[in-house]
C-alpha positions in Angstrom: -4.0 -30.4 -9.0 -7.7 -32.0 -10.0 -8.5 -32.7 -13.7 -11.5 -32.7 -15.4 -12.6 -36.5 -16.4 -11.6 -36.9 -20.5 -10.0 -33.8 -21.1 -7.0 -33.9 -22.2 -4.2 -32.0 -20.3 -0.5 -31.2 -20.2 0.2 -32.8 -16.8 -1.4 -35.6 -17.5 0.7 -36.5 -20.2 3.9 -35.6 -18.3 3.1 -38.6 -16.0 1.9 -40.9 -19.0 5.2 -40.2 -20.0 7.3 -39.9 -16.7 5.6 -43.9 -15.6 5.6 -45.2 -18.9 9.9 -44.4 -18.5 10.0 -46.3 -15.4 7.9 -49.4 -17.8 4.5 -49.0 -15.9 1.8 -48.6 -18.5 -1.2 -46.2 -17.7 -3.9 -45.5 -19.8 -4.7 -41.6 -20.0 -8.6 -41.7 -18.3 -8.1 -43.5 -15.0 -4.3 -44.5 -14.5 -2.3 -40.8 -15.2 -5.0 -38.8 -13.0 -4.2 -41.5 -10.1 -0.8 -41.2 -10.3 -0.5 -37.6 -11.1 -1.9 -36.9 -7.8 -0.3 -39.9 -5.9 3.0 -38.7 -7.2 2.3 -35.0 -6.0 1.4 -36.6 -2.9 4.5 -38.7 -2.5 6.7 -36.1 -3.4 5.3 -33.8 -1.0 7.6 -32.5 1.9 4.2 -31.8 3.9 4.7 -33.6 7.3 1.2 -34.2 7.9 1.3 -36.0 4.2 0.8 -40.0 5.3 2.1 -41.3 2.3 5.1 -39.1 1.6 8.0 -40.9 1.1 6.5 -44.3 1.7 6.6 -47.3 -0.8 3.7 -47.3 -3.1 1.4 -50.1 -4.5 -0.7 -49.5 -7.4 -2.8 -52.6 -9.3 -3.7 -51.3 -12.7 -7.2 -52.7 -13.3 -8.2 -51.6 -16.4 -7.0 -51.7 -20.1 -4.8 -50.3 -22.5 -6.9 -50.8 -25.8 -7.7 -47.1 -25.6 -4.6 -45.1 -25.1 -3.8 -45.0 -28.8 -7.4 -43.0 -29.7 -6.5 -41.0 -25.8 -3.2 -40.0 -27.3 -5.0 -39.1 -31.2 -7.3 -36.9 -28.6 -3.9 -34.9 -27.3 -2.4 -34.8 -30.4 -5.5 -32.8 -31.8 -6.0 -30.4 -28.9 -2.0 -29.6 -29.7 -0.5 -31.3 -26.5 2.1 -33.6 -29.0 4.8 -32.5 -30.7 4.2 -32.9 -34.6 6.6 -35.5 -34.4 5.6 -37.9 -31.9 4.0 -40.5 -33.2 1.0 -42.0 -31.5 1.9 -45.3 -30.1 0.8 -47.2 -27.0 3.4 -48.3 -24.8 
């Protein structure tokens, strides 16, 4: 689905987490949104879908400076486990 801009959500933080497993760095603002929903997209089995199934390009144009005060932000709305620490990939 569509997130709000800034607030912190669960699915957001899945992809963060999913990408960031296959070693491409998002930032939680602009990168996981895009991807959450290209993902969704890609995935779909919606024949009308044009990118389903195709090869993606994405060019990450922004920084990473804030994804360590992005991830304090989850930690505090209780979207990261206790024991996670906040680190930036």
């Amino acid at each position: 689905g569509y997130f709000t801009f800034g607030q912190p959500s669960k699915a957001l933080l899945e992809t963060y987490d999913e990408m960031n497993s296959e070693n491409v760095s998002l930032d939680l603002l602009y990168g996981a949104p895009a991807w959450s929903l290209l993902l969704q997209h890609w995935r779909s089995r919606e024949s009308d879908c044009p990118i389903a199934g195709r090869q993606l390009m994405y060019i990450h144009s922004g920084g990473l400076e804030g994804v360590a005060s992005q991830l304090t932000r989850y930690k505090h709305k209780n979207l990261l486990p206790d024991a996670r620490a906040v680190q930036t990939s």
